[in-house]
N, C-alpha and C positions, 0 to 999 in steps of 0.2 A: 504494500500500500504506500502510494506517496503523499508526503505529510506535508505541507507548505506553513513554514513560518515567517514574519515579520517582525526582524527587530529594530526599532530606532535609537542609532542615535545619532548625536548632535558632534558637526566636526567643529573646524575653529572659526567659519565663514560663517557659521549659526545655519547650515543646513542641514534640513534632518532628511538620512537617504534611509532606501530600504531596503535591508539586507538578507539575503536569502540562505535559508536551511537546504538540505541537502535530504535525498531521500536514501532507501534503506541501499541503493548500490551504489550511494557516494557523487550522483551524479546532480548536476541541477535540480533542485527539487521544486522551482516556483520561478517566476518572472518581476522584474523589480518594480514594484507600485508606483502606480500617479503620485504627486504630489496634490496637496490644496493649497488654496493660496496662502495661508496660515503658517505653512510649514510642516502642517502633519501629513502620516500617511494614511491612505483609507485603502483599507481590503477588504477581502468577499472574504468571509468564514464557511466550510462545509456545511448543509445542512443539516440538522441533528434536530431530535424529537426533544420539547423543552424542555421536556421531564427529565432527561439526561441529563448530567454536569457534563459540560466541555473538558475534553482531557487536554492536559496542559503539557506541551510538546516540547520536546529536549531539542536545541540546534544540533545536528551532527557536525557542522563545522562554521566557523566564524572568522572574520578578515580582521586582520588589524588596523589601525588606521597608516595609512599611506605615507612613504616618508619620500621628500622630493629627488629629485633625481641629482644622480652626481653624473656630471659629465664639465667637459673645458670645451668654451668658458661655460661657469656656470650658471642657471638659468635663475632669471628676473626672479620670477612667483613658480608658488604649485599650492591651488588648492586642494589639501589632502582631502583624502575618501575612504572608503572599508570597498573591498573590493578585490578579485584575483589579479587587476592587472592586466596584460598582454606581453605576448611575446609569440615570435612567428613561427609560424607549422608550415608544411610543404601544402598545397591546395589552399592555402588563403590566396585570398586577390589584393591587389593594390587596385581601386577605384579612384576616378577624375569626377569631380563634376562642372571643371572646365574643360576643354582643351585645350588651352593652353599650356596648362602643367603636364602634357604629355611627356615634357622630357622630364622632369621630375619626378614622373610615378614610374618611368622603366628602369630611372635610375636606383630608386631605391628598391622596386622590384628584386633589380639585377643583384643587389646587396645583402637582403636578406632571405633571397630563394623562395619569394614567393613569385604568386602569376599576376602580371600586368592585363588589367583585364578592360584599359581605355573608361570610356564614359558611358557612367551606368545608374540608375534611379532605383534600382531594387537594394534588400539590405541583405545582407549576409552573417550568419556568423565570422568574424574572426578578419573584418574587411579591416583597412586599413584607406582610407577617401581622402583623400588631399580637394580641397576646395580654396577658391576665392571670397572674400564675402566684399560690401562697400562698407566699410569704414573707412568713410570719406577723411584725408585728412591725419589718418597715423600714417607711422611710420611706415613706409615699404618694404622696409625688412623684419618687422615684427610680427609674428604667429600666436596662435594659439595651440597648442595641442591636449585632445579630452579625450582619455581613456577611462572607458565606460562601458558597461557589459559586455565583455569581451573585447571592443570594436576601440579600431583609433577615429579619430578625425582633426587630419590637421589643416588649419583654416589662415589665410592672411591676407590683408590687400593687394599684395602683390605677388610672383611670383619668385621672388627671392626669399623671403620672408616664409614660404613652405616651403623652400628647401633647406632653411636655416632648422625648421620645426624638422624636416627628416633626416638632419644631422643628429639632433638630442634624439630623437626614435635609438637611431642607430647606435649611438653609442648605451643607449639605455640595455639592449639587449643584446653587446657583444659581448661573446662568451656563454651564451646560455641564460643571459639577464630576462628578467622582466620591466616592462615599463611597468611603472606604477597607477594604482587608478587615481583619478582627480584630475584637474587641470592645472595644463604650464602655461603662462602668460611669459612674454619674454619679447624683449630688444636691445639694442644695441646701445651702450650710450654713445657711442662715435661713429660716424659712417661713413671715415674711413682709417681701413685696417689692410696695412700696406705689410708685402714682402718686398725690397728691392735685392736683385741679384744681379753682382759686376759678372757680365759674360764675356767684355773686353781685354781684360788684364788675363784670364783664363780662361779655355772654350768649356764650356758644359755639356756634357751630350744631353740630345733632345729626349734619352729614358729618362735622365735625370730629373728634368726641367720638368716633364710630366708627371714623374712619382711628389715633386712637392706641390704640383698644382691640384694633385690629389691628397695629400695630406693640408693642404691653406683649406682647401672648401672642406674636410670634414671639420677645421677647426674654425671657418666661420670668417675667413680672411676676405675681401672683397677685394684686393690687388694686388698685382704682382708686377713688380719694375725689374725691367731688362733694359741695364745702361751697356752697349753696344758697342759702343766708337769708343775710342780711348788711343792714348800715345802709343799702349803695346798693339794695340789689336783691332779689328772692326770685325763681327763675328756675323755677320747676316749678309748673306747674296743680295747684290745691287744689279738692276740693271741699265739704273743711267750712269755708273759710275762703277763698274767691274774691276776696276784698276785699283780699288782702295779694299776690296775683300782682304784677306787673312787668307791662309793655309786653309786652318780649322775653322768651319765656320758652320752657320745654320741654314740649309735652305732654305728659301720662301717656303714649300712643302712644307717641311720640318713645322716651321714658325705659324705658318695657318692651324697645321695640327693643334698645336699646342696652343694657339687664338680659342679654337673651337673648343678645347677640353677648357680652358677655364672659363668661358661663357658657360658652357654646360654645369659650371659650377658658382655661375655670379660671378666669378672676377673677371676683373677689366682689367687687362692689358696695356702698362703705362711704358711706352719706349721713352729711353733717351739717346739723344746725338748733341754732346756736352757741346758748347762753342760759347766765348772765342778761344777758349782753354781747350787742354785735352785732346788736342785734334791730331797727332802725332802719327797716327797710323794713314789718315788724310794726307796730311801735308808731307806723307814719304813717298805719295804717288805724286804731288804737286810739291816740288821744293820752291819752286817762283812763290808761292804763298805764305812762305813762312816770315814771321816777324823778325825783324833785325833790328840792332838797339843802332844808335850814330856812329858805333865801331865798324858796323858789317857782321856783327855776330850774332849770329841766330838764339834765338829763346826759345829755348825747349816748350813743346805741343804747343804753341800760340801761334793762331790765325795773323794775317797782316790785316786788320781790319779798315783799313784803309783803304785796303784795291779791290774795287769794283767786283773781280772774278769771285773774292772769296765768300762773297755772300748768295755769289750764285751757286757755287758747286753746293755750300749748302743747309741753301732753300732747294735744290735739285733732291738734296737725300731726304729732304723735312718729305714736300711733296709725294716724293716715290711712297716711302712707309708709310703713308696717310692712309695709304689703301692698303696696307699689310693689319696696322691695328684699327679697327674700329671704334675701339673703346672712345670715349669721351673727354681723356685727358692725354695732358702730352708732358713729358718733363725734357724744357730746355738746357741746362746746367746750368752756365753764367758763373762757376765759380771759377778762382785760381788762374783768372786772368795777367798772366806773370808782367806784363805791364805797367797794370798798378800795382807792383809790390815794390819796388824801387825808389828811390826815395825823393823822383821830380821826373813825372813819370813825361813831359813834357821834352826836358831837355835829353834824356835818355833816348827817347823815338820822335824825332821832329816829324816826321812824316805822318804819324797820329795827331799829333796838337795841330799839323795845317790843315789835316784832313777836317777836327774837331773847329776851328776857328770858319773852316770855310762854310761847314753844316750849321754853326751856330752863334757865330760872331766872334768878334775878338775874344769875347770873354769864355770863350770852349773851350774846354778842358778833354784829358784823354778818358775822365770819368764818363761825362759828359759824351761823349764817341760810341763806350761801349754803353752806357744806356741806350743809347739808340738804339746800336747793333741787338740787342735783348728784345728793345721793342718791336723793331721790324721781323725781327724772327716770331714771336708773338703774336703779330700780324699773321703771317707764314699758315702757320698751325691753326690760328683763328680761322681764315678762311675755308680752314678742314672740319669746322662746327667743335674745338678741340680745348681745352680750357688748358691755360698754359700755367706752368710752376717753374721756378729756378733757387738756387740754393743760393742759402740767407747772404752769404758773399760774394753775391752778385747785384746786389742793393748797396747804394753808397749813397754816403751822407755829405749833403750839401751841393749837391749836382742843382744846377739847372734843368736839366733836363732828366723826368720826371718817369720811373719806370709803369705802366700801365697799369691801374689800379686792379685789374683783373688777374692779372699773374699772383699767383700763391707763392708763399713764401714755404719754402719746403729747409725748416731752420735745423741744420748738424751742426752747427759747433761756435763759439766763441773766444777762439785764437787766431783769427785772419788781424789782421792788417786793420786797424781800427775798427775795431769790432763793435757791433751793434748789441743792447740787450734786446729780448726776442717784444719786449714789451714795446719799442720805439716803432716794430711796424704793427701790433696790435692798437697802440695806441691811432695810427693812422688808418685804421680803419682796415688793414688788409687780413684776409682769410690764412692759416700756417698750419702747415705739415708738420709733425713731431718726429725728425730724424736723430735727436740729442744721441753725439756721439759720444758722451759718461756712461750709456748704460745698451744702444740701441745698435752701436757699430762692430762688425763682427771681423776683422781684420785678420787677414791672412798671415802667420810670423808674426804679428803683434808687434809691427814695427814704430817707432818714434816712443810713443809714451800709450799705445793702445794696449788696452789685455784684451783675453776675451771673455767678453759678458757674459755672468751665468744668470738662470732662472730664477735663481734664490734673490739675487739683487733688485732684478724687476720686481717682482712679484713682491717684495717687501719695502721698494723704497721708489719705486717708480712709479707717475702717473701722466697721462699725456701734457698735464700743467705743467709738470717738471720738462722745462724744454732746452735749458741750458744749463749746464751741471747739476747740480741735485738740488736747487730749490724753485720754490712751484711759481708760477708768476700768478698775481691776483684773479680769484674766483673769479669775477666780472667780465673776465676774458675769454672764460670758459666753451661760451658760443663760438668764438673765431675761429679755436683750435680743431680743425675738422676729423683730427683723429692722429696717427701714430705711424709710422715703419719703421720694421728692424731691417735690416741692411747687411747685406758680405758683400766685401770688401777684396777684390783679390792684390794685395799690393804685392806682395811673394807667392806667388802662386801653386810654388811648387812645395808651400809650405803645409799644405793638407790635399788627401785628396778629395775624391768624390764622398765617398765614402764617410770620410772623415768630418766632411762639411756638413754634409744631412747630421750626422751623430750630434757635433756641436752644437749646434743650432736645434736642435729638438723641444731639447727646456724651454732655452728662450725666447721661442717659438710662440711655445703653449704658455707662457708667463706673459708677455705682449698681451697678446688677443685677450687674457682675462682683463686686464689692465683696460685696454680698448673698449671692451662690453660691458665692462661695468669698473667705473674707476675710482670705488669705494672698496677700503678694505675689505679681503676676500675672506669670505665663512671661514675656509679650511685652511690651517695652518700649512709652511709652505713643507715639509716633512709628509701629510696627508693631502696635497697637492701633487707631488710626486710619485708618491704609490697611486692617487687612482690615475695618473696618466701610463705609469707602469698597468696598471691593469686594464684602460684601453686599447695599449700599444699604439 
């Protein structure tokens, strides 16, 4: 005989769920009650003759209440529940009830072995439904996910935001986990959570570059910088300019690949082709282009930003890769322009100061030159719909001329050449990347005064505020700062390998993005931080 019982109680939301007994072979024994508006639950009792007492029925088994989920980063809310949970069996479906999340639901599909079963209105045991809802107005990357008799459903405005909702799934049940019952609320506090990786100073193979574009999206990363061109190296097939490739390098093929796998996973693909700095592997196919100081002596990687040719070869590279990355951003450098590091940067390179006096009057400066040069390249990339950034030492103070209010300030570090605090371009009003090289730059040989950064550091003393050594710059700023990236660095390249690099960077990895998603100290100490990323792997 199956016995149906009802017991209430009350979780920490003040809602009262109802929980179900279990009949004599352990299986479902009842289906979980309406609610009233009140909060209680109403059920249908057997019918019995009145003259009988009601016998008063034992639960064969009963749930705890729900405790929320541990995964990195970890998530916003979880309203707990009493309930078994979920976790996938073979013959469950993943359902859409858009289609747009088609690539979404095959992808998690493909993860946890179950069957992708496209768009569907009927209910299943043991479904698993990715949907859109309008919540006009939040955040894009923010989800819900409700685990609830038996069934998931994860829900967000946008299509990022249920894939971010089938990362926490997934990490919920690797290994044989269960996801828990109740609801996750969850978003980001930062939107944006950058990887940048130098591919110019070292080649990376295209496995490689794809085994971390699949570990960033299961940890929730939204970008990944691939700086390119550099004095050692230019690592990406050109075809207006094939003369400046490298040995080792990346096809177009390769590089669309690796486009498409991190779109399939929300990141956007941030190239850099650094100028007027860094151009070295450039200007070894074009030696006419290189800077000369009033000796005749060449400046190592610097453009002659003076002669006409140099801003076309490249706006020629901007251009070409406009059409390789799609994404919506573009990072120009502007830093380590060896120029201005001199100490009259005028009498050093006269052929900059006439070029500057003629673009801007007597009172032009070679500061004033490479603003420009920033700006028109800005332009360059703007006309590819592309929102441009250059690093904080490429902004100078007391220029005339005026770098474009729209370029992001992507701030690493506070030992250039009269250095700027990071608050002097908040204070004006501009949007800033968090690249702080104290805690975020991962340096190959740990050359000049670099170590390398571990997880413990971040994760205990780092926050996107902190953007220039270890202290945080004022709350109030807090909006401007659009988010974070950690960074490798190849300056000795030969001093880790491939291998070695992924190991490295693991922690700091998974310390970052917590940091980025929520940049209030974290629940779990950094000791239990560590073991449950050991136990995600």
């Amino acid at each position: 005989m199956l016995i149906v019982v009802v017991v209430l109680v009350t979780v920490a939301a003040g809602v009262s769920l109802g929980l179900l007994a279990t009949g004599d072979d352990g299986g479902p024994g009842g289906s979980q009650q309406g609610r009233s508006a009140a909060g209680t639950s109403e059920a249908a009792s057997p019918s019995a003759p009145s003259r009988m007492p009601s016998p008063t029925p034992t639960p064969t088994r009963a749930y705890p209440v729900s405790k929320a989920p541990r995964t990195i980063p970890a998530v916003e809310s979880h309203t707990a529940a009493r309930g078994p949970g979920w976790r996938p069996a073979r013959g469950q479906r993943v359902v859409v009830s858009d289609a747009e999340l088609a690539d979404e639901g095959r992808i998690v599909a493909g993860e946890l072995g179950l069957t992708y079963a496209g768009e569907k209105d009927d209910v299943r045991a043991g479904d698993l439904r990715l949907a859109l809802n309008d919540d006009e107005g939040a955040d894009p990357e923010s989800y819900t996910m409700t685990v609830r008799g038996g069934r998931v459903t994860i829900s967000g405005p946008g299509e990022a935001g249920v894939f971010y909702g089938t990362r926490t799934l997934k990490q919920e049940v690797h290994g044989g986990g269960t996801a828990p019952e109740g609801v996750v609320r969850d978003e980001p506090a930062k939107p944006v959570r950058g990887f940048m990786l130098d591919i110019a100073r070292k080649h990376f193979t295209a496995d490689w570059i794809e085994d971390r574009v699949r570990e960033l999206g299961d940890l929730k990363f939204n970008q990944l910088g691939l700086h390119f061109s550099d004095d050692q190296g230019f690592r990406i097939e050109s075809d207006s300019h094939p003369e400046v490739v490298s040995q080792q390098h990346l096809t177009k093929a390769q590089v669309r690949k690796i486009v498409q796998l991190a779109a399939s996973r929300h990141i956007t693909v941030v190239p850099e082709i650094d100028s007027p700095g860094h151009l070295g592997a450039v200007i070894a196919a074009h030696p006419q282009l290189q800077l000369r100081n009033v000796s005749g002596v060449a400046t190592r990687g610097a453009i002659d930003i003076s002669n006409p040719d140099s801003a076309t070869i490249v706006d020629d590279l901007l251009n070409e890769y406009a059409g390789l990355f799609p994404g919506g951003q573009w990072h120009l450098g502007g830093d380590e322009y060896q120029a201005l590091t001199v100490s009259d940067p005028e009498v050093t390179y006269p052929q900059l100061a006439a070029a500057a006096r003629e673009a801007y009057g007597s009172g032009g400066t070679v500061a004033d030159l490479t603003t420009g040069w920033l700006n028109d390249r800005a332009d360059t990339v703007r006309a590819h719909d592309r929102v441009p950034r250059a690093w904080n030492d490429g902004f100078f103070r007391g220029t005339s001329v005026q770098p474009d209010k729209e370029i992001q300030v992507a701030y690493w570090t506070g030992k250039e050449i009269g250095a700027r605090l990071p608050v002097e371009y908040l204070r004006a009003g501009r949007e800033l990347i968090n690249y702080n090289d104290e805690f975020l730059y991962y340096v190959l040989g740990q050359p000049q005064t670099f170590v390398y950064p571990t997880g413990e550091r971040i994760y205990e003393q780092w926050t996107p505020r902190v953007v220039r050594g270890t202290v945080a710059v004022p709350a109030g700023y807090d909006e401007q700062i659009l988010g974070g990236s950690f960074a490798v660095w190849c300056d000795l390249a030969n001093a880790q390998t491939q291998a070695q690099v992924a190991a490295g960077i693991r922690m700091p990895l998974r310390a970052t993005v917590q940091k980025l998603w929520d940049a209030g100290k974290p629940e779990l100490s950094w000791t239990e931080f560590r073991a449950l990323a050991d136990r995600l792997n």
